[in-house]
C-alpha positions as CSV (number, residue, x, y, z in Angstrom):
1,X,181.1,29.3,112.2
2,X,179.4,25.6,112.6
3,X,183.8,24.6,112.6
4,X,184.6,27.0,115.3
5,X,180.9,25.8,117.6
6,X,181.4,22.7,116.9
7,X,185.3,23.1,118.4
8,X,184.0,24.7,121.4
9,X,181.0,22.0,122.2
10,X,183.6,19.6,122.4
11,X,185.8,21.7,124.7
12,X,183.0,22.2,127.0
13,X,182.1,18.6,126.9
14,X,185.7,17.1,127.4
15,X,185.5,20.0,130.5
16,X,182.1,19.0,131.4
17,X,183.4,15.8,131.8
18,X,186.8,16.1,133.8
19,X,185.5,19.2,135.5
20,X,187.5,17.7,138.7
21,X,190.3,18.1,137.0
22,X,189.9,21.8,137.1
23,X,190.6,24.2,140.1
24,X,188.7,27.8,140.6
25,X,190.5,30.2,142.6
26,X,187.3,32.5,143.5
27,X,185.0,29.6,145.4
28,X,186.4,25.6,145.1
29,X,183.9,25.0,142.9
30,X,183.4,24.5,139.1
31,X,179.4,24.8,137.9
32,X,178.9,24.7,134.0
33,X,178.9,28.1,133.9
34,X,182.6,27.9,134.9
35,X,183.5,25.3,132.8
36,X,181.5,27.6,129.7
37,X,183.6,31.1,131.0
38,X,187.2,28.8,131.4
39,X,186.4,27.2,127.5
40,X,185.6,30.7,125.7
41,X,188.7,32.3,127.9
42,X,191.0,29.8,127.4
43,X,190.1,29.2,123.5
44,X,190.5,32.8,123.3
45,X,193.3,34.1,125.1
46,X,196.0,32.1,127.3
47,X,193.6,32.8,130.6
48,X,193.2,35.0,133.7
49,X,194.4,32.7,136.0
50,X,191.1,32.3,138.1
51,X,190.4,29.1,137.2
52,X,193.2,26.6,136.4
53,X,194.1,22.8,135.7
54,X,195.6,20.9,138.4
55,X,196.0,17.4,137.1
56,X,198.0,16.2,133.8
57,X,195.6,15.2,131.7
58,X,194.0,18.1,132.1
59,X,196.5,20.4,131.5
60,X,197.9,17.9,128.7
61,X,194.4,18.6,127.2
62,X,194.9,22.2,127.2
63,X,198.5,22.4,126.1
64,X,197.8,19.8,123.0
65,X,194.2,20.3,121.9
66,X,192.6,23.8,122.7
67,X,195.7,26.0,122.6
68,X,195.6,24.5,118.7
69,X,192.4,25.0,118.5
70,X,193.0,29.0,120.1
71,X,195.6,29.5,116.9
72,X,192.8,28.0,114.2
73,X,189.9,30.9,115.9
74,X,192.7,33.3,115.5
75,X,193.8,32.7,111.7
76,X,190.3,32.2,111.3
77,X,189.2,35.4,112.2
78,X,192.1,37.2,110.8
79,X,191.5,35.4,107.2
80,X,187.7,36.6,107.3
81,X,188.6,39.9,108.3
82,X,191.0,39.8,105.8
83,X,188.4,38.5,102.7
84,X,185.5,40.8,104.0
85,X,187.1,44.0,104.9
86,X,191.3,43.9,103.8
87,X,190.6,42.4,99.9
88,X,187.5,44.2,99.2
89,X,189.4,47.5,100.4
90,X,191.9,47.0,98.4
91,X,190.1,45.2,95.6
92,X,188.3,48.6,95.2
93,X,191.6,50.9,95.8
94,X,192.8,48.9,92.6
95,X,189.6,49.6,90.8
96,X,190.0,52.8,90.7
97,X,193.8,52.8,90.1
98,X,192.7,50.8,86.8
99,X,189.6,52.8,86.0
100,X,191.8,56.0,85.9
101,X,194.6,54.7,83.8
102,X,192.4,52.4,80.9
103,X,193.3,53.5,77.3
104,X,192.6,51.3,74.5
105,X,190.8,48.8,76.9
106,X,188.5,46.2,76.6
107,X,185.1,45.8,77.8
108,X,183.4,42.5,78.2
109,X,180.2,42.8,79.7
110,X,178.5,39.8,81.2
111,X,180.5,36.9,81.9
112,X,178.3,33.9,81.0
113,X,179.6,31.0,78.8
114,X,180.1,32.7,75.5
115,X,182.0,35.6,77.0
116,X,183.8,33.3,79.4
117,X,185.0,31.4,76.3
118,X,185.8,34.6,74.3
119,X,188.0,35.8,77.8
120,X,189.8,32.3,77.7
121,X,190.6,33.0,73.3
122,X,191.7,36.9,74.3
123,X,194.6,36.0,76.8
124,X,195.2,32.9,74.4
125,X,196.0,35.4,71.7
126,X,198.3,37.3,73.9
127,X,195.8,40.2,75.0
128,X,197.6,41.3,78.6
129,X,195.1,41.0,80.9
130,X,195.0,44.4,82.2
131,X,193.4,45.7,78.8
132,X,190.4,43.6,79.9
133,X,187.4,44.6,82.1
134,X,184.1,42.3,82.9
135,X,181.3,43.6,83.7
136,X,179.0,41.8,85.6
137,X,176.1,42.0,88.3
138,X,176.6,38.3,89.4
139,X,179.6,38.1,92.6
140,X,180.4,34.5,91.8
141,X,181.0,35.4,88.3
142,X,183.0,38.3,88.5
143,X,185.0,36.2,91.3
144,X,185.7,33.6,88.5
145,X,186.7,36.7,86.1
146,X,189.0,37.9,88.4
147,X,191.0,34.7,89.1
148,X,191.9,35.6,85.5
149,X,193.8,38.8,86.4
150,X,191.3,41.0,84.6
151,X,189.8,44.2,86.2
152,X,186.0,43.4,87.3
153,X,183.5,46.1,87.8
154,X,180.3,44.9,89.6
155,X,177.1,46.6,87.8
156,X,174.6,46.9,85.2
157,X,176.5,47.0,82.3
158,X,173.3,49.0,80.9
159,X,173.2,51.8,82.5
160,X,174.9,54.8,82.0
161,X,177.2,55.2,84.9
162,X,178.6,51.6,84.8
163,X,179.9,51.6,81.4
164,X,181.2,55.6,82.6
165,X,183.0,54.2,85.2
166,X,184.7,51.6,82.8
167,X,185.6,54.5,80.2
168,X,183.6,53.0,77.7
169,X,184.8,56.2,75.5
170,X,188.5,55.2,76.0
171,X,187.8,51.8,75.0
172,X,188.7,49.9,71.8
173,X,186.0,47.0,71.6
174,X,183.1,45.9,73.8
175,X,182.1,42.4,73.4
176,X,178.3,42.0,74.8
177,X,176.8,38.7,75.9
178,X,174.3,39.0,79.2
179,X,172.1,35.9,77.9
180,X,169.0,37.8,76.8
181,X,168.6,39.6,73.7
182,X,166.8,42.4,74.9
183,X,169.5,43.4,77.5
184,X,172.4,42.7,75.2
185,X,170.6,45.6,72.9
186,X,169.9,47.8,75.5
187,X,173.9,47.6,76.7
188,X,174.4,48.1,72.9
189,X,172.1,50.9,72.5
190,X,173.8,52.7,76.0
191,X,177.6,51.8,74.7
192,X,176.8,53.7,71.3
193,X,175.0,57.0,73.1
194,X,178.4,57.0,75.3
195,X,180.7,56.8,72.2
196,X,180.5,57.1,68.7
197,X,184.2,54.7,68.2
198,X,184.3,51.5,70.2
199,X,183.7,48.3,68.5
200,X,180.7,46.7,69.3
201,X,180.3,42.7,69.1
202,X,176.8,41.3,69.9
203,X,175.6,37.8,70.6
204,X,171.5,37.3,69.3
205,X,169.8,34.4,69.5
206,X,166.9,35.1,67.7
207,X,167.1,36.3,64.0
208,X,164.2,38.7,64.6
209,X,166.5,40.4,66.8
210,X,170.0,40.7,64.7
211,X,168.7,44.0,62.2
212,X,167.7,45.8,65.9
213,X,171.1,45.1,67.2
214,X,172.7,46.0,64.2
215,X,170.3,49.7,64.0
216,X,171.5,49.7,67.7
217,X,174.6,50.4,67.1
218,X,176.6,46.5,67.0
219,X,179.1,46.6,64.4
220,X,179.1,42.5,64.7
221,X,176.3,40.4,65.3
222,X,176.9,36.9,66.3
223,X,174.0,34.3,66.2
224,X,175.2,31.2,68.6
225,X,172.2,29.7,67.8
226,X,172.1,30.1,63.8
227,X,175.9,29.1,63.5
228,X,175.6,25.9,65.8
229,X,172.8,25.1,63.1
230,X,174.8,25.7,60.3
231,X,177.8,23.9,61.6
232,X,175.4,20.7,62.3
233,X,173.9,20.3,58.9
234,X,177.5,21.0,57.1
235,X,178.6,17.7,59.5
236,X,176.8,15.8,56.9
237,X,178.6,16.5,54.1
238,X,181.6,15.8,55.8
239,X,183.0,14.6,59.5
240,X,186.3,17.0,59.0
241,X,184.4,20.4,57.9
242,X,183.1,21.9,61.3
243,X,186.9,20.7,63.1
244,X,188.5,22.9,60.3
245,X,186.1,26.1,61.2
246,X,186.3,25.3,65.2
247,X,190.5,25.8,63.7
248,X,189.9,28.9,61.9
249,X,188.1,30.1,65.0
250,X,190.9,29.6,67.9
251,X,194.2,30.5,68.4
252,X,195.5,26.7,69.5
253,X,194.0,25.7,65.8
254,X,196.9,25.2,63.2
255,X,194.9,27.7,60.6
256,X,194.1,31.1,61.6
257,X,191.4,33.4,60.1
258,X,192.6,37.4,60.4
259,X,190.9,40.5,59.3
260,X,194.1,43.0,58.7
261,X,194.1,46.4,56.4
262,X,195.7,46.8,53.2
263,X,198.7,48.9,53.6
264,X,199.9,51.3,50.8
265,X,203.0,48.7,49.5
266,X,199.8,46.3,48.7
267,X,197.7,48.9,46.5
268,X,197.2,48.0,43.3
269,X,198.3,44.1,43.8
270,X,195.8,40.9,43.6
271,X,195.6,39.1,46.3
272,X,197.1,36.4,44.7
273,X,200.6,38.2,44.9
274,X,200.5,38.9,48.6
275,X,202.7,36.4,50.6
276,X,201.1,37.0,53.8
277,X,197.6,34.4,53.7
278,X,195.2,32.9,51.3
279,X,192.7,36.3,50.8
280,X,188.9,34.5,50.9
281,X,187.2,38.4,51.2
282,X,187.6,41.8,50.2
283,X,185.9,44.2,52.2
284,X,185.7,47.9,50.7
285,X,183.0,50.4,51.5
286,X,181.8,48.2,54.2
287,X,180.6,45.3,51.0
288,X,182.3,42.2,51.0
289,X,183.3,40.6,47.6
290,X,184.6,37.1,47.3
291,X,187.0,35.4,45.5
292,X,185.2,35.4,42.1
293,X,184.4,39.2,42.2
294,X,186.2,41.5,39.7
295,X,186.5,44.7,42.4
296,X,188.4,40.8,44.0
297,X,191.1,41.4,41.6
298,X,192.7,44.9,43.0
299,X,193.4,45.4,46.4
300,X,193.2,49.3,47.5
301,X,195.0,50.9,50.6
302,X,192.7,51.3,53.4
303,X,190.8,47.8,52.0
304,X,190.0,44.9,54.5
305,X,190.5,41.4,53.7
306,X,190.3,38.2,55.6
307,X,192.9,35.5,55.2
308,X,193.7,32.2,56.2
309,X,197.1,32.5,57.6
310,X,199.4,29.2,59.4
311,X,199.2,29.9,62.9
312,X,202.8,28.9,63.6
């Protein structure tokens, strides 16, 4: 808008200025009211003929700088009808063609720094991007989502009908980060009255917090806070330990760390005779046991271990 008045102040001044250069047809003689009606018609359309140029420059003036300046208001207006009422059309059309076919999906709801960063690792690990939907109640951030090719839904990802609308019983995982403890429970709590089988994954920052997101339903809880801690005073013990986690942690690292399940050719081996990754954890009956554990020793099928695999 201040582009397209400032455009037409200068029109009406350059006008303004060489009204003699201009004819009307109706009574000889140009006012600023004429040369106000000839600027907004001829910026417009090409003109109704009633009042003219009659000397070059003039018409020069016209040819070379507001018939340009008539194209810009016309793209201009057709690109902001196009962003306000064409794109959000179809941006909701699409929606709902994605809301009716997710299986398997899943859910990220806010979109702050720690779920912008887990977005980024989940395409990086080859996750196609229509398996992902963001939940968000902030425009600007779901904007910066969707530049990603994922599926946005704008909302409260704790009430009942948002998370409905994004299927949250077809889904595989949620992954919950809004920035404040208390709503990243409530979204928890809301997820696991909706279904009794997605994954959730929590972020808490206080510690107080972590057991009621766990008795909310979280199947992991993530303390950003209490790991950042842990990773600073492990520093001093050595410069080289918290770049070998940050490895284990991405997909660009040359080490990966993967949770798989023990399949029935593995029953009954140790982990030292698997070939597939350096086993650090057994999980059975929902316990971990580690390396110097005897249940450590056997692996069953249906087990869960962790590994450090190459990531080449």
């Amino acid at each position: 808008m201040a582009i397209m008045v400032g455009m037409i102040v200068f029109i009406v001044a350059f006008l303004w200025w060489e009204r003699d250069s201009l004819r009307d047809n109706y009574d000889s003689h140009i006012s600023f009211s004429d040369v106000i009606y000839f600027t907004m018609i001829s910026a417009t359309t090409t003109g109704y003929g009633d009042i003219v140029p009659v000397t070059d420059r003039a018409r020069l003036f016209d040819a070379l700088v507001v018939t340009p300046i008539r194209v810009f208001f016309l793209l201009l207006l057709a690109g902001t009808a196009y962003t306000f009422i064409i794109k959000q059309t179809w941006n909701r059309w699409l929606m709902k063609l994605i809301q009716k076919n997710l299986r398997d999906h899943i859910l990220i709801a806010g979109f702050g720094i720690s779920n912008d960063k887990a977005l980024e690792e989940l395409l990086k690990r080859g996750t196609p991007a229509k398996r992902i939907v963001v939940i968000d109640g902030n425009r600007d951030a779901l904007d910066r989502a969707s530049e990603c090719g994922v599926a946005v839904l704008h909302g409260d990802a704790s009430r009942d009908e948002t998370l409905l609308a994004a299927h949250v019983d077809r889904a595989s995982a949620l992954l919950v980060s809004t920035g404040r403890d208390d709503s990243n429970i409530l979204v928890v709590l809301t997820a696991r009255k909706l279904s009794a089988t997605v994954k959730i994954s929590v972020t808490i920052r206080e510690t107080d917090n972590e057991d009621i997101a766990k008795q909310a339903g979280a199947d992991t809880v993530i303390n950003p806070v209490s790991f950042s801690g842990l990773l600073l005073a492990s520093s001093l013990q050595g410069p080289y330990r918290a770049e070998y986690l940050n490895d284990l942690a991405t997909s660009e690292g040359q080490v990966m760390l993967r949770e798989r399940i023990v399949g029935e050719v593995e029953a009954g081996r140790s982990p030292q005779q698997i070939c597939t990754g350096q086993v650090v954890r057994l999980i059975r009956d929902g316990r971990a046991h580690a390396v110097g554990d005897p249940t450590f020793q056997s692996l069953r099928a249906g087990d869960r271990i962790l590994e450090i695999i190459d990531s080449a």
